[in-house]
Kinemage of the C-alpha trace (Angstrom):
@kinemage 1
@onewidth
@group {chain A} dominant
@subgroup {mainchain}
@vectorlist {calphas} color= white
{ca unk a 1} P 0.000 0.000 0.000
{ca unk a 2} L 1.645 3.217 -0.695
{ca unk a 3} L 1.677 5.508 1.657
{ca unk a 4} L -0.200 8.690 3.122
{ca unk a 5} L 0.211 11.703 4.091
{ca unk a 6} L 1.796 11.629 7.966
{ca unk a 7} L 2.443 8.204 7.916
{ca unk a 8} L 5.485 6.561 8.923
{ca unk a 9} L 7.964 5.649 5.863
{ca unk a 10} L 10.446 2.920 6.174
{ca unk a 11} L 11.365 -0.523 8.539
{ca unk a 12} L 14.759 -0.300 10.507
{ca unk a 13} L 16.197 -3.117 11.633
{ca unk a 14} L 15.333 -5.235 8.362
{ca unk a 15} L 18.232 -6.135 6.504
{ca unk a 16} L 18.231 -7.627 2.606
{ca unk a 17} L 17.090 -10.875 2.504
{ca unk a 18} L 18.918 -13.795 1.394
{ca unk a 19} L 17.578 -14.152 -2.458
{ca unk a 20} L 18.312 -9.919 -2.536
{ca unk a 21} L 20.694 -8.039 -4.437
{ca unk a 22} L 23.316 -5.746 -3.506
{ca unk a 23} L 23.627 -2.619 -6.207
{ca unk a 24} L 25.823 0.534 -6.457
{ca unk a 25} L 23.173 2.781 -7.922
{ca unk a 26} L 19.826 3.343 -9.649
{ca unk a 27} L 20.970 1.847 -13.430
{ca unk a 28} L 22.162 -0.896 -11.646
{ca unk a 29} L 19.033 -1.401 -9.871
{ca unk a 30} L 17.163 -0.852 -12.735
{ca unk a 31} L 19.410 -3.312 -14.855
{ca unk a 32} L 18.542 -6.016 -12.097
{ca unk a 33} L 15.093 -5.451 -12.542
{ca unk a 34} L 15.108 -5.931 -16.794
{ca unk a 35} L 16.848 -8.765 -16.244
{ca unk a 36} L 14.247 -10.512 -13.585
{ca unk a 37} L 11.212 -9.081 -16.287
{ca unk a 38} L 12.804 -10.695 -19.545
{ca unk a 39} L 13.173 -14.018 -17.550
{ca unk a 40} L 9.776 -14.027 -16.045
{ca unk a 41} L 11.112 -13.922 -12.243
{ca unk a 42} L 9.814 -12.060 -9.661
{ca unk a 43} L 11.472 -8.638 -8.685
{ca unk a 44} L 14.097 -9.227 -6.184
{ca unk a 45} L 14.820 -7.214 -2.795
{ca unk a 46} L 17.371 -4.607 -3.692
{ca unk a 47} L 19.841 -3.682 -1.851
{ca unk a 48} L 21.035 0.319 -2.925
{ca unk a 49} L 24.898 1.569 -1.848
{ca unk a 50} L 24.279 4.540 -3.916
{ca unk a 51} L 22.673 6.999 -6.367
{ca unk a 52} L 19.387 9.442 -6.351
{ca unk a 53} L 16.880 6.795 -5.732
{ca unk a 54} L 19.491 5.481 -2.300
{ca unk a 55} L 19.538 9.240 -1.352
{ca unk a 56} L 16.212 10.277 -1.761
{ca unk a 57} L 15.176 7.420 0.913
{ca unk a 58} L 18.003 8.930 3.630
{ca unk a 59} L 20.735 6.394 2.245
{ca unk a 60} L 22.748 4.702 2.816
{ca unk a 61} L 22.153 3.775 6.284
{ca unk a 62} L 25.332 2.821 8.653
{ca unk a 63} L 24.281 -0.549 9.128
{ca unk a 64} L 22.209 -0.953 5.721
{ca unk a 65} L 19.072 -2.363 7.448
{ca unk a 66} L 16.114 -0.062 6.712
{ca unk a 67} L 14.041 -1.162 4.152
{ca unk a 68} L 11.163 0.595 2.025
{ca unk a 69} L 8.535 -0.461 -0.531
{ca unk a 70} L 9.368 1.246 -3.581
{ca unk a 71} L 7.170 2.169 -6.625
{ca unk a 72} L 8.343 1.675 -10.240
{ca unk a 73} L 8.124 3.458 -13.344
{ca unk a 74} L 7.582 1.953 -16.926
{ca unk a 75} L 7.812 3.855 -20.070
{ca unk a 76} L 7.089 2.236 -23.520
{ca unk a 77} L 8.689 3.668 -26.833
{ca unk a 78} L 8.677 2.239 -29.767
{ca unk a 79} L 6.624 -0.923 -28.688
{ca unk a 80} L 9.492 -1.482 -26.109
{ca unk a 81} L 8.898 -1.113 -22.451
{ca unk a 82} L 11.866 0.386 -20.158
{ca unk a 83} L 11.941 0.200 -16.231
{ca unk a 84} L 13.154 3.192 -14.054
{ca unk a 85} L 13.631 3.261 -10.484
{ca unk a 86} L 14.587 7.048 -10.219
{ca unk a 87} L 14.166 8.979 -13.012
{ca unk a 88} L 13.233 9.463 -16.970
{ca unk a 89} L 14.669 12.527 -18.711
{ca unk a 90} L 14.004 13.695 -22.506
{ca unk a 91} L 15.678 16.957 -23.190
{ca unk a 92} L 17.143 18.892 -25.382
{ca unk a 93} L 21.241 19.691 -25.502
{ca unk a 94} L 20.954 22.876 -23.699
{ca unk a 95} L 17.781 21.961 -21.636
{ca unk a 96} L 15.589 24.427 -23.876
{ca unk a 97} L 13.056 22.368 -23.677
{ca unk a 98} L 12.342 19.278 -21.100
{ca unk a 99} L 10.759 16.194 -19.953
{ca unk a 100} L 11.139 15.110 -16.856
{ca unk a 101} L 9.401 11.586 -14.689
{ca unk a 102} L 10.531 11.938 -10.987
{ca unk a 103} L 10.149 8.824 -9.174
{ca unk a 104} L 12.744 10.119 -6.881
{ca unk a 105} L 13.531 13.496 -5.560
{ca unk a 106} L 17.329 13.754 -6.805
{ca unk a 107} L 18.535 13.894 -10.392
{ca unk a 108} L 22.825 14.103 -8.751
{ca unk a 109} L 23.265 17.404 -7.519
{ca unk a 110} L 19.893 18.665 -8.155
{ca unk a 111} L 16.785 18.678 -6.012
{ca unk a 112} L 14.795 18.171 -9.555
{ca unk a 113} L 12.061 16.402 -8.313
{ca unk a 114} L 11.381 18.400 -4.454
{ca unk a 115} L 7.961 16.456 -4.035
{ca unk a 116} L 8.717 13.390 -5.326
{ca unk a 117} L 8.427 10.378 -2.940
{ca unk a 118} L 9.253 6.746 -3.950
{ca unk a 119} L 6.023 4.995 -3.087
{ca unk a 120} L 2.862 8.329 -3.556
{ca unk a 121} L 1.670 6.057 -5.695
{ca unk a 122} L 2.433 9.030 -8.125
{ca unk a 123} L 5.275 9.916 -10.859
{ca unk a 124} L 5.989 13.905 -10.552
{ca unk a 125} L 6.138 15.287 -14.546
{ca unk a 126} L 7.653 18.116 -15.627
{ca unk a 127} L 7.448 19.759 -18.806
{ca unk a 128} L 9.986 22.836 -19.175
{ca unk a 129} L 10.320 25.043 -22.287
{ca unk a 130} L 13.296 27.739 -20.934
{ca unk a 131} L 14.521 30.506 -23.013
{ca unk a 132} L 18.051 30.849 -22.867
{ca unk a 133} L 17.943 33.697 -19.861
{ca unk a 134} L 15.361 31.354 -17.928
{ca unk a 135} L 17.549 28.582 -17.929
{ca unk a 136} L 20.156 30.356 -16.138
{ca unk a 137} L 17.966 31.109 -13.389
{ca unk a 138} L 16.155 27.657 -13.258
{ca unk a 139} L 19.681 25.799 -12.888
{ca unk a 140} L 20.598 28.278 -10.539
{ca unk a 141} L 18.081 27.215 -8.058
{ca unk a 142} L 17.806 23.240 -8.944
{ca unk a 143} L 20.275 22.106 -6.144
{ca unk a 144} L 17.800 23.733 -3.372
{ca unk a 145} L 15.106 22.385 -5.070
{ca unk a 146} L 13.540 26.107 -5.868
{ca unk a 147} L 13.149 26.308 -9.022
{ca unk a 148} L 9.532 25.566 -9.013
{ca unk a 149} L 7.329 26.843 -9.406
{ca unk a 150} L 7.839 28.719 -12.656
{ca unk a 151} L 5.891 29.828 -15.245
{ca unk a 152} L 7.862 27.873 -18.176
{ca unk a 153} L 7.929 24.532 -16.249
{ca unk a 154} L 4.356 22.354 -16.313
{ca unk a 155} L 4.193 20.391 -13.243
{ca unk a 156} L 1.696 17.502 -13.109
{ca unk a 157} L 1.574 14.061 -10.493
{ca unk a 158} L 0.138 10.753 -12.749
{ca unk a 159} L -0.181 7.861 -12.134
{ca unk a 160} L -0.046 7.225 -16.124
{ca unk a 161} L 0.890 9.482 -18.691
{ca unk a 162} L 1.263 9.667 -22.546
{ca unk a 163} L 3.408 12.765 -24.131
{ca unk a 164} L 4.395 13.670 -27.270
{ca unk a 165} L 7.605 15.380 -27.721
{ca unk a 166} L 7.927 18.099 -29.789
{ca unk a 167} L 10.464 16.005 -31.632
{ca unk a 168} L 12.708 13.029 -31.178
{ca unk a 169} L 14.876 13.643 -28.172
{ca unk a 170} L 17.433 11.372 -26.572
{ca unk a 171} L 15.801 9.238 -23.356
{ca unk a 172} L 17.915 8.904 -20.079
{ca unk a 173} L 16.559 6.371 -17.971
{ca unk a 174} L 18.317 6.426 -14.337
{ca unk a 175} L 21.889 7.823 -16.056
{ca unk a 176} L 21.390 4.822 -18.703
{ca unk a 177} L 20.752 6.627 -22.408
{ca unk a 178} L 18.505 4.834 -24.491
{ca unk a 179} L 20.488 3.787 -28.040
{ca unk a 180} L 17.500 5.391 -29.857
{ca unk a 181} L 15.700 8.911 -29.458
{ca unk a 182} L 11.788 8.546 -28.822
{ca unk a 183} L 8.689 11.396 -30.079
{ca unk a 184} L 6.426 9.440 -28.109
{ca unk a 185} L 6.157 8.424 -24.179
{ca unk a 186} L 3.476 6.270 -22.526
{ca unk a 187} L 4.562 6.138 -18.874
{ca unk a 188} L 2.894 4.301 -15.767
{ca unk a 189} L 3.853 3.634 -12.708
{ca unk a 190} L 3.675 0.537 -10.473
{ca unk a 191} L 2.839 1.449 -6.968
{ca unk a 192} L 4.507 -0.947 -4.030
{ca unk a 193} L 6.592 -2.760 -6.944
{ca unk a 194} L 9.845 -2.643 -5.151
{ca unk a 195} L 11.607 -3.733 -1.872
{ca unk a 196} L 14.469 -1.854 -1.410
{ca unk a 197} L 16.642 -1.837 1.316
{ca unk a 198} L 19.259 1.638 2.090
């Protein structure tokens, strides 16, 4: 059940379980988690040293023994469907214009995604089309997480979403590039998907 407003977030004194996996970040994770889907397996407990997804959820942990259910995202292009654990990003070189799926609150350094939480039940979108002087100010302000809101950046929560770009862009999914670019995105996510541990 994901989880509401208030509520408590997270089980200390759970480590990984035996049949888990140990990862160093959120395309590893996310790796893990193609590979369990293409063989038909069930998800296994992961187990995050590192990255936006492990940071987001107060990680890592001294002793590595708090663990969280996690949602998932899913985006299909081209008839292909891609997992992300943290993050989807279509953009432009110079981030003129932007397309952002927060499942987490970090994207590195930035606080991209300052609502996001990792099991809402909800992905946090952002559409963003900067002109050249507003992207000076919006990057100036990501690492606090103020940047929203602004008048150039759309901000919606879904549970499912379909865009169309305003032409093919490049698709990073949790720092992994995608070998093709993609016009269209249908995106989902899968609340309670995940057991991770931080």
């Amino acid at each position: 059940m994901t989880i509401s407003k208030g509520s408590a977030y997270g089980e200390p004194g759970k480590p990984l379980p035996p049949h888990g996996l140990v990862v160093a970040d959120d395309a590893e994770a996310a790796a893990a988690l193609e590979t369990a889907r293409r063989e038909n397996r069930p998800f296994p407990p992961l187990q995050l040293t590192g990255g936006d997804l492990c940071r987001t959820l107060g990680g890592p942990t001294p002793n590595g023994d708090v663990t969280f259910p996690v949602d998932l995202g899913e985006v299909l292009i081209d008839g292909r469907i891609h997992l992300f654990v943290a993050h989807l990003v279509a953009r432009t070189r110079l981030w003129g214009y932007a397309f952002v799926a927060m499942n987490a609150q970090w994207h590195g350094a930035w606080n991209l995604g300052p609502r996001a939480h990792p099991n809402d039940g909800r992905l946090d979108t952002y559409e963003a089309r900067l002109r050249p002087s507003d992207r000076l100010k919006v990057r100036t302000r990501l690492n606090a997480g103020a940047h929203l809101p602004h008048p150039g950046v759309k901000e919606r929560r879904v549970e499912a979403l379909q865009i169309d770009l305003p032409h093919p862009l490049p698709v990073v999914l949790d720092g992994r590039p995608l070998t093709t670019k993609a016009r269209t995105l249908s995106i989902r996510l899968r609340p309670d998907a995940l057991t991770v541990v931080v």
